[in-house]
N, C-alpha and C positions, 0 to 999 in steps of 0.2 A: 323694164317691168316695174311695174308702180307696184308699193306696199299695201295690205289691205287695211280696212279699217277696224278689221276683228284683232289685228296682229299690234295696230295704234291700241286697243281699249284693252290689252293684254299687258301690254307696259305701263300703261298708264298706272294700270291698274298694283302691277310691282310698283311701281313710284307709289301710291297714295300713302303711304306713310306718311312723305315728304309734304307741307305746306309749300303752296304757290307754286305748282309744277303747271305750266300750260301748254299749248302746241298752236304750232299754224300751219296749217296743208300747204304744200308749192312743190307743183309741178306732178302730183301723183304721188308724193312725197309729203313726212313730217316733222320737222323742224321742232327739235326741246328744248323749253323754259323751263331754268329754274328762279324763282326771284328775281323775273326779268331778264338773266343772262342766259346766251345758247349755250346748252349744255352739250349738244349733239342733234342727233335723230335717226329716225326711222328710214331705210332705206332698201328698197327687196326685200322688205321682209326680215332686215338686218338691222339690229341695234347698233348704233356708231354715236362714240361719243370724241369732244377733242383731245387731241392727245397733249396733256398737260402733263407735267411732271408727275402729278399725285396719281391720277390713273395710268401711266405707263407703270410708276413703283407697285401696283397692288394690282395688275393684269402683267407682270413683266414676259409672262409666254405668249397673251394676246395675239391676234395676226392685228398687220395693219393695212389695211382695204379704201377704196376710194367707193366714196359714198356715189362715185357718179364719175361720166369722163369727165377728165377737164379738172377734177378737185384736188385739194389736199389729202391726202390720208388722214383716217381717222382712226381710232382702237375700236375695233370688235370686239363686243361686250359679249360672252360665251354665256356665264353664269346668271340668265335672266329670270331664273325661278329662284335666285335667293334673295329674298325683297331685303333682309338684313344688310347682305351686300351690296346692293342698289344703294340704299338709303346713304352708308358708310363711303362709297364711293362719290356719289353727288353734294355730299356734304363736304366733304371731304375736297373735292374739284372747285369748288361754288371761289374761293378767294383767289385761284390760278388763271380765272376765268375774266376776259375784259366786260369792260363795263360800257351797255350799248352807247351807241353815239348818240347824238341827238338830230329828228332828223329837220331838216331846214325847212320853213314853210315858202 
């Protein structure tokens, strides 16, 4: 089941607080930038983000769900109408988080 695009402009939209949040569609699916690095995404209509230290400490009841067969687990973000905790959370994740590779021409 692919995510819809009302359900993407609804998060987004909890993030805007945040400077340099972006997305990229794959697969039916949406993939979250923050300052360049993945922070998670969007997935049935499920917020997932990765499961780093900082948000498993501050979600530690969280479930942890696969974005998709085949994946890694990621934390399920419950609380997505408290933009305060969005913002604390993603700011919070942003230094736990790798740094994209680069990609080879």
């Amino acid at each position: 089941m692919a995510s819809s695009k009302d359900y993407l402009e609804y998060i987004l939209e909890q993030l805007s607080d945040l400077d340099d949040i972006s997305y990229r569609a794959m697969m039916g699916e949406y993939i979250i930038y923050y300052r360049g690095k993945i922070i998670g995404g969007i997935y049935d209509n499920r917020f997932l983000v990765k499961p780093v230290k900082t948000a498993i400490a501050m979600m530690p009841n969280a479930n942890m769900e696969l974005p998709y067969e085949g994946a890694k687990e990621m934390v399920l973000v419950n609380d997505v109408e408290n933009k305060a905790f969005l913002r604390e959370l993603i700011e919070s994740m942003y230094e736990e988080l790798p740094t994209p590779k680069k990609k080879r021409k």
